[in-house]
C-alpha positions as CSV (number, residue, x, y, z in Angstrom):
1,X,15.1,1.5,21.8
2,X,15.3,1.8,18.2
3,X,15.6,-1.4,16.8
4,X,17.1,-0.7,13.5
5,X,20.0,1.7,12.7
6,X,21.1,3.4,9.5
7,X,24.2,1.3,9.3
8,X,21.9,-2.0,9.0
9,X,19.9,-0.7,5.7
10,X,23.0,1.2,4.1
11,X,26.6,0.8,3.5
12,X,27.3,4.6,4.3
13,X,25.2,7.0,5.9
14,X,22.6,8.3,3.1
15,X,23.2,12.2,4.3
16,X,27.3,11.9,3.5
17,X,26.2,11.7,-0.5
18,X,24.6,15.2,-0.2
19,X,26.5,16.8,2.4
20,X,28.6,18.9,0.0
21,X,25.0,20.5,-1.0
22,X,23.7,20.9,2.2
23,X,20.8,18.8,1.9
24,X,19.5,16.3,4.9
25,X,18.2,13.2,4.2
26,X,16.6,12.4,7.7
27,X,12.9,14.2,8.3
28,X,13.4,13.3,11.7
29,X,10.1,11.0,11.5
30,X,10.9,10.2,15.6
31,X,9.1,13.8,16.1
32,X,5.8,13.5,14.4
33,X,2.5,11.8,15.7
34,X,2.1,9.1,13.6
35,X,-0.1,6.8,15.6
36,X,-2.9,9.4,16.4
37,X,-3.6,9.8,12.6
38,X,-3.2,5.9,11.8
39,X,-5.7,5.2,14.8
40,X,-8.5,7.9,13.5
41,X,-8.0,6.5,10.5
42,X,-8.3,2.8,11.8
43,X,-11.7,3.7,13.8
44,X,-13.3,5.8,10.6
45,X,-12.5,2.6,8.4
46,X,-13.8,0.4,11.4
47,X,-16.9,2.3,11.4
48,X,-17.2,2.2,7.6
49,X,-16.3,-1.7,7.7
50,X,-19.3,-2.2,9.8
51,X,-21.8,-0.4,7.7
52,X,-21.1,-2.1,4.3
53,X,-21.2,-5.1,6.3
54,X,-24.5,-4.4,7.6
55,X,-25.7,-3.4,4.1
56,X,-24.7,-6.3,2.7
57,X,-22.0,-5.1,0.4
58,X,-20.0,-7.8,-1.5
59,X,-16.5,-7.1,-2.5
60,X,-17.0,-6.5,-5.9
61,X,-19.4,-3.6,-5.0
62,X,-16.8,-2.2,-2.9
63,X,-14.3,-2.6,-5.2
64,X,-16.0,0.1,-8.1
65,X,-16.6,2.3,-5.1
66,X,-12.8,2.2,-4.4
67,X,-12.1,2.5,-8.2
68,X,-14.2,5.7,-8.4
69,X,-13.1,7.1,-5.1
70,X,-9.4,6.5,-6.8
71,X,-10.7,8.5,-10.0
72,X,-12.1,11.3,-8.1
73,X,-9.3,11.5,-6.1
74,X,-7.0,11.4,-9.1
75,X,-9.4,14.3,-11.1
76,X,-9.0,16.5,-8.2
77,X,-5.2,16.0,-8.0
78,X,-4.9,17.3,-11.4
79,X,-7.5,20.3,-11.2
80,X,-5.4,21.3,-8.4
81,X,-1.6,21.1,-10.0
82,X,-3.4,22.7,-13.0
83,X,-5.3,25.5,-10.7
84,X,-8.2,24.1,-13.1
85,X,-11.6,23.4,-12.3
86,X,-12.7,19.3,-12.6
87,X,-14.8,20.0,-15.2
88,X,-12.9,22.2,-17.4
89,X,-10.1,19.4,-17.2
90,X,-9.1,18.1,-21.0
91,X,-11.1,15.3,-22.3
92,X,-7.9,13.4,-22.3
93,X,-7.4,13.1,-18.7
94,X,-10.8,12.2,-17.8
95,X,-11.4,9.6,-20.6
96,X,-7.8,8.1,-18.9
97,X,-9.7,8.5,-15.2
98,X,-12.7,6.8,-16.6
99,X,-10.6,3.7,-18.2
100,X,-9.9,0.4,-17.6
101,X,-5.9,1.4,-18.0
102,X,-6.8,3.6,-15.1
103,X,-7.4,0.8,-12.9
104,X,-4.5,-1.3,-14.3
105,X,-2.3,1.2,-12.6
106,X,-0.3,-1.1,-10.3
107,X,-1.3,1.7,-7.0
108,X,-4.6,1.7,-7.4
109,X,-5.6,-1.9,-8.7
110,X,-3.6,-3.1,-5.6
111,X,-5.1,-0.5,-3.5
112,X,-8.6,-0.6,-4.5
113,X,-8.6,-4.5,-4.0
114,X,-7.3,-4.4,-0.5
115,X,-9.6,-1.9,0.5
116,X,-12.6,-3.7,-0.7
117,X,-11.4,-6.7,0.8
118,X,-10.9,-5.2,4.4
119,X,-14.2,-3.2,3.6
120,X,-16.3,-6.0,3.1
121,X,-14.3,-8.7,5.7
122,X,-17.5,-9.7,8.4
123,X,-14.9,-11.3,10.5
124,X,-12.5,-8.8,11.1
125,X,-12.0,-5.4,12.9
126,X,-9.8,-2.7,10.5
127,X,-6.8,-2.4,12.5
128,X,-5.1,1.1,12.9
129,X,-2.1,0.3,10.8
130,X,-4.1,-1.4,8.0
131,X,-4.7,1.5,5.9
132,X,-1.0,2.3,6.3
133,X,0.0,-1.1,5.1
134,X,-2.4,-0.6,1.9
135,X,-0.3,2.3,1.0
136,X,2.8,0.5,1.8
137,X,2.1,-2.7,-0.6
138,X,-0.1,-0.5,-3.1
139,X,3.2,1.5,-3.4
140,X,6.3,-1.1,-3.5
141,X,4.2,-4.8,-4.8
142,X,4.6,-4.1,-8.3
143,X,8.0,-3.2,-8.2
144,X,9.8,-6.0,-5.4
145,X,10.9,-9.5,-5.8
146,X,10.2,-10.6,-2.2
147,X,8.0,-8.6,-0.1
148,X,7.5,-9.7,3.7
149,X,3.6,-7.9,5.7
150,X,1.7,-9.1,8.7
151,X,-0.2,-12.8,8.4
152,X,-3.3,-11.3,7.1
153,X,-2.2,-8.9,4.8
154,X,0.2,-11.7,3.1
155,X,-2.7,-14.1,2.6
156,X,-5.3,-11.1,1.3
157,X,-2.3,-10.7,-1.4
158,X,-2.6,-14.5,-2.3
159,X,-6.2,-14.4,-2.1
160,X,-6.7,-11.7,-4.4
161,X,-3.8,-13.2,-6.5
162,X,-2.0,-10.0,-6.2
163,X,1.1,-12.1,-5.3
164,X,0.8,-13.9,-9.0
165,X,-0.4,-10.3,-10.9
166,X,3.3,-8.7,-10.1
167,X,5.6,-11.3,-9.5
168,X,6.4,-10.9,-6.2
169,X,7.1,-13.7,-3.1
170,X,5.1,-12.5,0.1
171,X,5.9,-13.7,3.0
172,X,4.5,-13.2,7.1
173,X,5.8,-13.6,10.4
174,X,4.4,-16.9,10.6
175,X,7.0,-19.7,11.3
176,X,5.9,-21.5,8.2
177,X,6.4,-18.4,6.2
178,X,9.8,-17.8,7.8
179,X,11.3,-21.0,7.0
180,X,10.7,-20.5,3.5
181,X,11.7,-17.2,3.4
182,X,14.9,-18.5,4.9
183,X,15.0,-20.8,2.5
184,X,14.8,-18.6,-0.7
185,X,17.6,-16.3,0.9
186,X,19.6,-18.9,1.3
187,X,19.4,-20.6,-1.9
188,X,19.9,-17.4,-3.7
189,X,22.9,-16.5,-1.7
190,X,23.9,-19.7,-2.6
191,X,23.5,-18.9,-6.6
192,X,25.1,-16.0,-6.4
193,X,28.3,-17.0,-4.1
């Protein structure tokens, strides 16, 4: 059973805002096959995992190979909204690729990091949602006050100082982690009452 309902998140059903336009917010996400793609992707980064463990590949290592998959990535996302080829792209755009203010960008610096860190982690196993959870935290860190993940992805956030970098209070599942949670909620209901 679905444990969450639209009424918990928002005060009035998102899709009454737009019905006068006809527009639907819900993409009915019940229908697609998420977990087929999240557990390829889960073995291929498993298999990945245990070669640059087997090479021997530190983190920092890992994390430039991150950083220039995230420029290459980035350089063909621009060829192809520009219907130009890579190397005819303007100096400008590939001097920003190439930069350090390239890998400031909150998405990728948080990205890259965890990436590297899972990449490089002889202990353990990529789980199938991980890479999901990267673009979950890569995408709202930066921009959230409190943030609650699973156990390990909170602590890989402290570790890598992440937590500190943008502000944010992560929290786990963990009863420790709850309590404090609880804690923060309640005090701030508490200033704001």
């Amino acid at each position: 059973a679905e444990v969450l309902k639209i009424r918990d998140a928002f005060l009035q059903h998102p899709d009454q805002r737009v019905e006068q336009l006809n527009v639907t917010v819900d993409a009915h996400l019940e229908n697609r096959d998420f977990k087929t793609g999240r557990t390829r992707t889960g073995g291929r980064l498993e298999a990945l995992r245990k070669r640059r463990v087997q090479e021997g590949v530190k983190f920092e290592a890992q994390l430039q190979i991150e950083y220039n998959a995230h420029r290459d990535f980035y350089l063909e996302e621009m060829a192809r909204a520009l219907s130009t080829p890579v190397k005819n792209l303007d100096k400008d755009l590939i001097a920003f690729a190439n930069s350090s203010q390239f890998r400031d960008v909150p998405a990728i610096d948080i990205a890259a990091r965890l990436n590297a860190v899972i990449l490089t982690n002889a202990m353990r196993e990529v789980k199938a949602s991980d890479a999901a959870d990267i673009d979950i935290l890569s995408s709202y860190v930066p921009y959230m006050d409190v943030f609650c993940t699973d156990a390990f992805m909170a602590e890989q956030l402290r570790v890598l100082e992440l937590d500190q970098k943008y502000q944010v209070d992560v929290f786990s599942a963990k009863t420790a982690s709850l309590n404090k949670l609880k804690t923060l909620l309640e005090e701030y209901l508490r200033k704001t009452a």
